[in-house]
TORKOLDO-228256 format. One record per atom (N, C-alpha, C): residue in one letter; x, y, z. Coordinates in steps of 0.1 Angstrom, whole numbers, plus 5000, padded with zeros to 4 digits. Each point is the difference from the previous one (the first is absolute). Layout:
aXYZ ...
***
This chain:
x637441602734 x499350004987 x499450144998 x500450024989 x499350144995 x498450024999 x499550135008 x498349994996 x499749964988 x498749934996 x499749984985 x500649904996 x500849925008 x500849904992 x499749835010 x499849924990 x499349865006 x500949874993 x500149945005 x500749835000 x498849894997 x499949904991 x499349945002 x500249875011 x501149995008 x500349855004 x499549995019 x499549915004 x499550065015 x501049955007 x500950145008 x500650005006 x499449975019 x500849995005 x499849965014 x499050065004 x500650175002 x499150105003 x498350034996 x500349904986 x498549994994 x498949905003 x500949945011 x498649845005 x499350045008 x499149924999 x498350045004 x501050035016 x499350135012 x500350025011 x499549905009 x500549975007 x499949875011 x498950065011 x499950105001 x498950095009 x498750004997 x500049974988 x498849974990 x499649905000 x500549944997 x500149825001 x499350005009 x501049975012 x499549985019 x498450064999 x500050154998 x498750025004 x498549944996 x500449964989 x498949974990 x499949885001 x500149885010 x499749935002 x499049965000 x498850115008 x498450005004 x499549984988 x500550104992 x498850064989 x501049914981 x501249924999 x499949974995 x499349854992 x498749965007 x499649894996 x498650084995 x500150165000 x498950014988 x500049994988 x501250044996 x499749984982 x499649864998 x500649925004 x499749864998 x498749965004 x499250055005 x498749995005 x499450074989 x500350135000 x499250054989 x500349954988 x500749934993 x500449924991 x499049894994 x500149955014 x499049865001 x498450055001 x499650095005 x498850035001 x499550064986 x500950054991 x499950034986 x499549874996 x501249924999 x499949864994 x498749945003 x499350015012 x498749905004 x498850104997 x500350154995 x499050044991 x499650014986 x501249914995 x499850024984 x499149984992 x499749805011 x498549984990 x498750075006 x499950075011 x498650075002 x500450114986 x500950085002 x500050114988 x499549984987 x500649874999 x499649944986 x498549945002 x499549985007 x498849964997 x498850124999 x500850145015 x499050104990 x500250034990 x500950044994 x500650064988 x499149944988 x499549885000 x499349904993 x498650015005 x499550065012 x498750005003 x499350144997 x501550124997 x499750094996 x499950004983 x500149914996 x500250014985 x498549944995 x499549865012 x499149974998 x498850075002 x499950075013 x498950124999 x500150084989 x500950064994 x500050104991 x499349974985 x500549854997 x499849964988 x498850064993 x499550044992 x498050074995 x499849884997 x500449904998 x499049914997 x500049915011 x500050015012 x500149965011 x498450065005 x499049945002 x498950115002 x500250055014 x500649945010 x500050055011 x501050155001 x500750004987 x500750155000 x499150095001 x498850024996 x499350104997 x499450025014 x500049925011 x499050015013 x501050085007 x499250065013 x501150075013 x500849895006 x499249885001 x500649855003 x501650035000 x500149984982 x501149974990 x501050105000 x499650115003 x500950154996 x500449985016 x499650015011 x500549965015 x500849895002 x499849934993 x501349895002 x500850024991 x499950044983 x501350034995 x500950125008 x499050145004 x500850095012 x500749955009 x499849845008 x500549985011 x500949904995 x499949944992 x501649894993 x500850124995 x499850144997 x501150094994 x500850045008 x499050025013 x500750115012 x501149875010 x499249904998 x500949905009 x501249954989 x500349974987 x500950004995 x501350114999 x499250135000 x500950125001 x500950015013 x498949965009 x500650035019 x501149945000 x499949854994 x501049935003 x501349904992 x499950134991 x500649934988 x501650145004 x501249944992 x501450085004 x500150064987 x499950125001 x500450094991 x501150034994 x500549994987 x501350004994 x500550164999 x501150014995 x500650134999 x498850074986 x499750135002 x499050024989 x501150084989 x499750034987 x500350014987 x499750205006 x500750034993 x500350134997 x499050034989 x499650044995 x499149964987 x499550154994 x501650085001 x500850114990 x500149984988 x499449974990 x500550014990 x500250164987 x499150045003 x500150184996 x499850065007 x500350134997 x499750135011 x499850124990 x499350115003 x499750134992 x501150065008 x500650084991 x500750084997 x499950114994 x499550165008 x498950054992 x498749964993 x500150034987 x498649944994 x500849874996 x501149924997 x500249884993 x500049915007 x499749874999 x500149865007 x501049934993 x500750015014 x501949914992 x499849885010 x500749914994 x500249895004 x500849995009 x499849885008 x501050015013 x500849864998 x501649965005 x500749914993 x500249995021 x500049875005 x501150025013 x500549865000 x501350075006 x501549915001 x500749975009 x500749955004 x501150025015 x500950104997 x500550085007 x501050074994 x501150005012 x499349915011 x501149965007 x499549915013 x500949925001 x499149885008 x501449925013 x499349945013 x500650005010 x499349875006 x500949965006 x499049845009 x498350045002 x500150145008 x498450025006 x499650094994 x500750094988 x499050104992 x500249994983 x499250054994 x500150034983 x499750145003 x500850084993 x499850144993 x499249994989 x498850054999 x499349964989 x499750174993 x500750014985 x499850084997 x498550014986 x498950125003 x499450034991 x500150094989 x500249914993 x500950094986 x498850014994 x499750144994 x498950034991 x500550034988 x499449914990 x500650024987 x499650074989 x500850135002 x499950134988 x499949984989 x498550024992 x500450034986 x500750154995 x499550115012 x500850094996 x500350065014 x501050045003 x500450045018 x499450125002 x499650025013 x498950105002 x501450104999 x498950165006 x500950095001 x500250055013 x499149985007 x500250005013 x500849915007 x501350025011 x501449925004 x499149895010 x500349854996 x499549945006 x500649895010 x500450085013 x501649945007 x499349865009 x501349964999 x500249895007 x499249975015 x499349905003 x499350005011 x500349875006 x500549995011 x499949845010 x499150015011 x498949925002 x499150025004 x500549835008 x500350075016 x500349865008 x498849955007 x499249884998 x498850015004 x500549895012 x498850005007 x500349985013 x500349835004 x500749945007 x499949875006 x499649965010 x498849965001 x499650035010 x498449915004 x499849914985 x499549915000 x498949974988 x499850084998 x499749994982 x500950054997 x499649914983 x500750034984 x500250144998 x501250064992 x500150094997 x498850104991 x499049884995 x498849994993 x499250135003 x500149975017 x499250075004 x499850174995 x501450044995 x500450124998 x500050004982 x498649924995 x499750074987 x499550084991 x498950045008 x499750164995 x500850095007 x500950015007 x501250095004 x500849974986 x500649914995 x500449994987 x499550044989 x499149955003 x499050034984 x499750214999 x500250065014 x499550114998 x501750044999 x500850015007 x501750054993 x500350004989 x499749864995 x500549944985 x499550154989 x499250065002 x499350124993 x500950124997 x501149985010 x501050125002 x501650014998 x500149805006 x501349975007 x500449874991 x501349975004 x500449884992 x500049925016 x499049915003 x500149935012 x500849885001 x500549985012 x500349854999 x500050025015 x499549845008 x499150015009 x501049875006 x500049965012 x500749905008 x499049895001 x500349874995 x498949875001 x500849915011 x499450055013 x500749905010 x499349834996 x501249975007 x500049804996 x499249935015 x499149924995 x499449945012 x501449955009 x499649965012 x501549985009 x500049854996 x498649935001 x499949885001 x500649914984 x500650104989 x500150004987 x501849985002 x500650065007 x501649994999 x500649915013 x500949944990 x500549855007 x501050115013 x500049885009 x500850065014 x501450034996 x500649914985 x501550034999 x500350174991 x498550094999 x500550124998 x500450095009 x500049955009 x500450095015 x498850035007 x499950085006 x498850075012 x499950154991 x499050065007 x499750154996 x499550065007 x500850145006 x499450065012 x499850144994 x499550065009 x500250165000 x501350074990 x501049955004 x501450134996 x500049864988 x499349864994 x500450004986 x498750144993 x499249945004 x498550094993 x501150154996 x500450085009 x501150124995 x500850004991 x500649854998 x501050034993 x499349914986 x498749975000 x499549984990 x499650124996 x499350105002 x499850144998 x500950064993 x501250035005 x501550024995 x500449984989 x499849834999 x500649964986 x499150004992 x498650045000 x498850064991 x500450134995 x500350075006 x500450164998 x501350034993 x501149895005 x501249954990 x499850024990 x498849884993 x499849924990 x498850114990 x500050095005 x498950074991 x500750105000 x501550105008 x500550094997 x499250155012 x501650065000 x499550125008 x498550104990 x499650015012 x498850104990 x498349945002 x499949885004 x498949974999 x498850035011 x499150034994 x498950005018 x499749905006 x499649965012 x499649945007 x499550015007 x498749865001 x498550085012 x500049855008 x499949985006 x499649915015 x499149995005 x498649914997 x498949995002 x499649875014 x500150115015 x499749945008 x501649955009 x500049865003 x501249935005 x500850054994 x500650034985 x501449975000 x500350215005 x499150074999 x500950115008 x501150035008 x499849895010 x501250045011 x501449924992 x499749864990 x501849974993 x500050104988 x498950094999 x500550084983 x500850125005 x499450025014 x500850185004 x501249935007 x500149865006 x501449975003 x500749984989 x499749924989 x500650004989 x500650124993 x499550124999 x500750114996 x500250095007 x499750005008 x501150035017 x501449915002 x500449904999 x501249934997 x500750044985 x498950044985 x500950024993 x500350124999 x499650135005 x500450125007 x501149985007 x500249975011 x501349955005 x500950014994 x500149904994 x501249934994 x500450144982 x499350075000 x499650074990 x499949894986 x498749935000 x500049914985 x499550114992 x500849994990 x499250104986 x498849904995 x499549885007 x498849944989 x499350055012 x499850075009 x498650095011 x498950034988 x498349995004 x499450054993 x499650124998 x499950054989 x499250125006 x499250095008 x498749884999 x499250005014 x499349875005 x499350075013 x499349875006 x499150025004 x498849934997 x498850035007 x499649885006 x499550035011 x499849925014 x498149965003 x499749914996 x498450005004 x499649915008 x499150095009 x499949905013 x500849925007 x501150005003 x501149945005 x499950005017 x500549945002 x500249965019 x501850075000 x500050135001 x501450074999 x500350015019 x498950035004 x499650025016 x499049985003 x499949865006 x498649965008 x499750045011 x500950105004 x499150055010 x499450125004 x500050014986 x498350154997 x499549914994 x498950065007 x498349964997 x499849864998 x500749935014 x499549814996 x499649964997 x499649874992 x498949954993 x499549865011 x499449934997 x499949875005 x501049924996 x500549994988 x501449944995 x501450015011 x499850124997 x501450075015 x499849965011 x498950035004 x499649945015 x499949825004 x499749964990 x500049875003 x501749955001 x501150004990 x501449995001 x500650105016 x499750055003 x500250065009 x499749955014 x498449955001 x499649925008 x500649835004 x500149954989 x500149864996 x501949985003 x501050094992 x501249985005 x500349944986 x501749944997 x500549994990 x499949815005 x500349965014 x499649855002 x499149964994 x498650095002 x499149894999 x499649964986 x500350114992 x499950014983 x501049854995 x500949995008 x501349895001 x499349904998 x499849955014 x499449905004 x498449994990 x499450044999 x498249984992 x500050024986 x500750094998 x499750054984 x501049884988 x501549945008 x500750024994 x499849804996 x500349964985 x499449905001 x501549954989 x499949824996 x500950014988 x499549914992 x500250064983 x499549974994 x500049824993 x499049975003 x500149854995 x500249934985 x500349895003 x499949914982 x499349994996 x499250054986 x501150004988 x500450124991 x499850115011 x500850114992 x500850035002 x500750084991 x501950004998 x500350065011 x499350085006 x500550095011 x500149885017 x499849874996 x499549925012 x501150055010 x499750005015 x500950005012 x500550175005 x500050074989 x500050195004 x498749985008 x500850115008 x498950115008 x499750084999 x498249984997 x498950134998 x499350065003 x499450095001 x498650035004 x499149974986 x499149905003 x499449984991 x499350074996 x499250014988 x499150064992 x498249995010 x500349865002 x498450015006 x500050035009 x500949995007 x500050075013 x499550155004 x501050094986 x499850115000 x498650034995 x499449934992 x498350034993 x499449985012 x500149925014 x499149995009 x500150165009 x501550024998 x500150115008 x498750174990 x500450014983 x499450074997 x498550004999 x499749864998 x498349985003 x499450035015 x500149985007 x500150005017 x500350175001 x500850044995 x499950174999 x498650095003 x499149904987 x498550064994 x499749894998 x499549925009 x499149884997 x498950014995 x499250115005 x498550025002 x500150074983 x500750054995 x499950044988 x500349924987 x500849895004 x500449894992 x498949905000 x499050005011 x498649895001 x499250084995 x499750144996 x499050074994 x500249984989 x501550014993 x500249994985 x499949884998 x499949895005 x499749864994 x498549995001 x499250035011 x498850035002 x499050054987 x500850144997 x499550064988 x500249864989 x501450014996 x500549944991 x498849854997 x499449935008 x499149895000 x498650084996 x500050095002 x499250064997 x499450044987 x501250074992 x500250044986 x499849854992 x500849885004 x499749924991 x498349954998 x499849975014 x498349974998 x499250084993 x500250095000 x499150124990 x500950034989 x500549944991 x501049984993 x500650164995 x500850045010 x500650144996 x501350024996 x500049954988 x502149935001 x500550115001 x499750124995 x501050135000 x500650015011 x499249995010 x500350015020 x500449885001 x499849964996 x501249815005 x500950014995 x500949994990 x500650044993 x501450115006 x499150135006 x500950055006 x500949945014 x498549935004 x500449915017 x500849914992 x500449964992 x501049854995 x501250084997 x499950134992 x501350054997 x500650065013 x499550075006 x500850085014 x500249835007 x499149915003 x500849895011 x501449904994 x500049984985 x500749954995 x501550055007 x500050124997 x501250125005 x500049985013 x498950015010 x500549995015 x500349935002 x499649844998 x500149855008 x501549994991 x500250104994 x501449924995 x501150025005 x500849925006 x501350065014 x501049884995 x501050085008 x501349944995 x500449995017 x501549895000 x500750005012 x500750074998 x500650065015 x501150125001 x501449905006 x500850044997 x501449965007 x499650015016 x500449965007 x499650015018 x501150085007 x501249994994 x500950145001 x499650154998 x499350004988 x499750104993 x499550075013 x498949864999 x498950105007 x500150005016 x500849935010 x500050025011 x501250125005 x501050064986 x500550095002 x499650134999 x498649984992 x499650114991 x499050055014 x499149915007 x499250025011 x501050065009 x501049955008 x501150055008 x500650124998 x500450094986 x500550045002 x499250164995 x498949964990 x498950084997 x498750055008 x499849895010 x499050025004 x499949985014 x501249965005 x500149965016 x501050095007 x501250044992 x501550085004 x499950114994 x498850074987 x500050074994 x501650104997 x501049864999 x501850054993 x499550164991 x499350004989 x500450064990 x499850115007 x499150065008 x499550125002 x500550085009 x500849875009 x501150045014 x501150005000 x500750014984 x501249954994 x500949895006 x499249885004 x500649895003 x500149914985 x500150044992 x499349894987 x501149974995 x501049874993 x501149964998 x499549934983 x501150044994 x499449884988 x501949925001 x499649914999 x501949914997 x500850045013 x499450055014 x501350075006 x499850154995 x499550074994 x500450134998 x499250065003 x499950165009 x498850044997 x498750044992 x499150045002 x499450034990 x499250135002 x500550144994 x499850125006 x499250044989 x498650085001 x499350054993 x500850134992 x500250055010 x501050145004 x500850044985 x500849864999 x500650004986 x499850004988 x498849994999 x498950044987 x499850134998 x501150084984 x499850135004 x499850014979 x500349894998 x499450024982 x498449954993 x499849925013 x498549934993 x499150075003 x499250074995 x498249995001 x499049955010 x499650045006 x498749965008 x499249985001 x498549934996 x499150055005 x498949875004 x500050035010 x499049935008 x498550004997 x499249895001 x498350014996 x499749935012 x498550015005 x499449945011 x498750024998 x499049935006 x499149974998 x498950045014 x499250084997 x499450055016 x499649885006 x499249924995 x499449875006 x500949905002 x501049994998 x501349915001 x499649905013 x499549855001 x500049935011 x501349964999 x501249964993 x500649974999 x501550085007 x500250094988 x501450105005 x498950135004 x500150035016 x498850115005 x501050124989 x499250115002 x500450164995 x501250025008 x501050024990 x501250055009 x501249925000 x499949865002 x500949894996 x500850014990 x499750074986 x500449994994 x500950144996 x498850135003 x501050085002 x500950045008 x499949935009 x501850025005 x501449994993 x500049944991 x501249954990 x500550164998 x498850114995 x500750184999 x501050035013 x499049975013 x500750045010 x501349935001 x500449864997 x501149924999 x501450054987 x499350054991 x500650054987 x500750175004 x500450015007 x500250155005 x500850084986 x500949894994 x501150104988 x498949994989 x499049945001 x499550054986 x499650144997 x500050074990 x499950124997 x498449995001 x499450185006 x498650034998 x499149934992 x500850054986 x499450014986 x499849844998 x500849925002 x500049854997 x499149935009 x498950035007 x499649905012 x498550085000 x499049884995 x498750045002 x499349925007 x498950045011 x499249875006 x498350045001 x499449924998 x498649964987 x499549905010 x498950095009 x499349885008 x498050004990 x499849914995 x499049944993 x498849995007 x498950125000 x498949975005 x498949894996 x499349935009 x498949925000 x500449834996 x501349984999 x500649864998 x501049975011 x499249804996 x501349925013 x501149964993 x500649925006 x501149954995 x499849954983 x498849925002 x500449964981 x499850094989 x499750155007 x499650104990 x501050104999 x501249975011 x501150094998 x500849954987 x500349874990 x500149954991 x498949924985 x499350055004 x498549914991 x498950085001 x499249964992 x498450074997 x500250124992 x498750055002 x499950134990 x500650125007 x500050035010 x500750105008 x501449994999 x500949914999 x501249994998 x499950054981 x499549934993 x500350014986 x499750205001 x498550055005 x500250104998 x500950145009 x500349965009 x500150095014 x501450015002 x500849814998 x501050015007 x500949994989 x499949904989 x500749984994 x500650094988 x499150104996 x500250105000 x501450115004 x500049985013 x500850135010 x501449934999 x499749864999 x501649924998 x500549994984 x499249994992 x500750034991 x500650124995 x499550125014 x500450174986 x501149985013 x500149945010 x501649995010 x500849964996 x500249914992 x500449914994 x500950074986 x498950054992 x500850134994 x500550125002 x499450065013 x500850105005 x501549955003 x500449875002 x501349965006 x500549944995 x499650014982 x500949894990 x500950055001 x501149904997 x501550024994 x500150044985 x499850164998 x499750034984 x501249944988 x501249965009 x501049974995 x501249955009 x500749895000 x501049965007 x500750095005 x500250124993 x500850115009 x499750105003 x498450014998 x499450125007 x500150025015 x499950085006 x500350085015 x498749935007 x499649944990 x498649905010 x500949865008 x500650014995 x500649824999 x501050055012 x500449865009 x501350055008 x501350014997 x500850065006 x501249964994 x500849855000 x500450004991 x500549864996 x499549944991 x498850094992 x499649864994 x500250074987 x500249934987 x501150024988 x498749944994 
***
């Protein structure tokens, strides 16, 4: 089968792995537990949810006491803790564009069992003058919503025509679309870059790094004239083994079994996805809370705080940032027990062991795309240096085409978000981005082959 190219019918090779199965024996009667333990908290939820309405009420006189405001605080915080978070709303609707505010329209512009291409079309009353190129912005899988990466949208959209990758909960697609590992994630990449035409940029925020530089490292290879332009790599795990994090270390420690056996669970009835194997969502939220617990009980701490002294502006923010975190998706259990093995245990890419379909996957052969790497000094996540390795990996890229931008005073969520990215970073990628346009299908920028 040709890279980029997919079947919908599940073939042999596409049934759940039997290794998987077997191992998960231990750890598949948690979803179903966590299921049920949902189910036997619905009516406490509901009854604070109603004890919080009742303290609140003003004509409730007990609203107005510390009494009343301490218990509506504590029916909020215990509702919130334990209530399941839905996929959150994008909630794009305009963007400035210089001095104008244009409306924003988004669409599929191309869609797959476990992803939607979601493009942000800004709609021109009159087209700027400044060239405003194509941008696929592959945001990470890796346990939140693509959500997560919306003021990374919302600050591009200013420059770029974006369209952004909306991975599909795992627990959301039935078992008869097949499985989804590592080398599909690539050849999902592939047939995005297909589907949008040679010329486009491309940035990789976090995880999908190591499938975006194998992705066009395979289409280098093969010489595809749809290669992008460029690529920029942020925070990525390219080589975990500079500067390890606790992340690295722990996969390293623990082994690719035991992630098997503990993590890996299958998803129960009545969602479509029932009987696939996953790493769940909550599973993963226990892992990122447990990261910074002591910071996560300060901000609820605070957060009880602001409501009793009624400070909504500061509440408000504690509801919008947790909405976003508690919200997780399941991952394929392929995906991710290949992605741990071969990213973060065998470190393939970096030792040129890395295979996509049987073929190799040689950095080396990247000699038309653009580079440029961003990192983050504080990075707990991908340490300093992980990421720039991809230059040292990239050897045919030309001087001129390859920049690397390590970001003072930010961790991982400020290599993509906050005011330092809108001012500092995002910035340096957009004038790369136009240093490396394709000014025209047949300019000497473009590679050969492409018409």
């Amino acid at each position: 089968m040709a890279i980029g190219v997919f079947g919908n019918a599940l073939h042999a090779d596409e049934l759940p792995d039997p290794s998987i199965e077997a191992a998960s024996a231990l750890s598949r009667p948690l979803y179903w537990m966590f299921e049920m333990g949902q189910a036997a908290l619905n009516p406490y939820r509901a009854l604070a949810d109603a004890g919080r309405l009742y303290y609140r009420n003003p004509v409730n006189p007990l609203a107005h006491t510390q009494l009343g405001k301490s218990a509506a605080a504590w029916c909020e915080l215990f509702e919130r803790a334990t209530r399941r978070y839905g996929k959150p709303d994008w909630g794009i609707d305009s963007v400035t564009v210089g001095a104008t505010q244009v409306p924003v329209r988004v669409s599929a512009a191309w869609e797959r069992p476990f992803c939607r291409l979601l493009h942000f079309e800004r709609v021109f009353e009159h087209a700027p003058r400044r060239p405003q190129p194509k941008l696929l912005i592959v945001a990470p899988m890796s346990g939140h919503y693509a959500t997560l990466l919306r003021g990374t949208v919302r600050t591009m959209l200013a420059n770029h025509d974006v369209y952004v990758t909306d991975w599909v909960d795992a627990k959301m697609v039935p078992l008869t679309e097949g499985r989804f590992d590592l080398d599909d994630y690539i050849d999902y990449v592939i047939s995005m870059l297909h589907r949008l035409g040679g010329g486009v940029h491309v940035m990789a925020v976090c995880q999908p790094a190591v499938p975006v530089l194998a992705a066009v490292a395979r289409m280098e290879a093969e010489d595809d004239p749809h290669v992008p332009a460029s690529m920029v790599l942020m925070g990525g795990p390219i080589d975990t083994r500079e500067s390890p994090t606790i992340v690295n270390d722990v996969a390293i420690d623990r082994g690719l079994d035991w992630f098997r056996r503990n993590v890996i669970t299958s998803v129960p009835f009545p969602h479509p996805g029932v009987m696939r194997q996953v790493y769940p969502g909550f599973l993963q939220l226990h892992g990122f809370v447990s990261m910074n617990l002591e910071r996560h009980l300060q901000a609820h701490s605070d957060m009880f705080r602001h409501l009793v002294k009624g400070d909504g502006d500061s509440a408000e923010k504690h509801r919008e940032f947790y909405d976003e975190y508690l919200a997780v998706m399941d991952l394929s259990a392929e995906f991710y027990l290949q992605t741990i093995e071969t990213v973060f245990i065998r470190h393939d890419l970096p030792l040129g062991r890395m295979t996509h379909r049987g073929l190799p996957v040689d950095p080396s052969k990247i000699r038309n795309v653009a580079l440029l790497t961003v990192e983050g000094e504080n990075d707990d996540i991908s340490g300093v240096g992980q990421t720039e390795a991809a230059q040292r990996l990239c050897v045919n890229i030309p001087e001129e085409k390859r920049v690397h931008y390590l970001q003072p005073a930010v961790g991982h969520y400020g290599v993509f978000n906050g005011s330092r990215f809108r001012s500092e970073i995002a910035p340096r990628i957009s004038d790369f981005i136009l240093s490396n346009n394709w000014p025209n299908k047949k300019s000497n920028s473009a590679p050969a082959g492409v018409e």
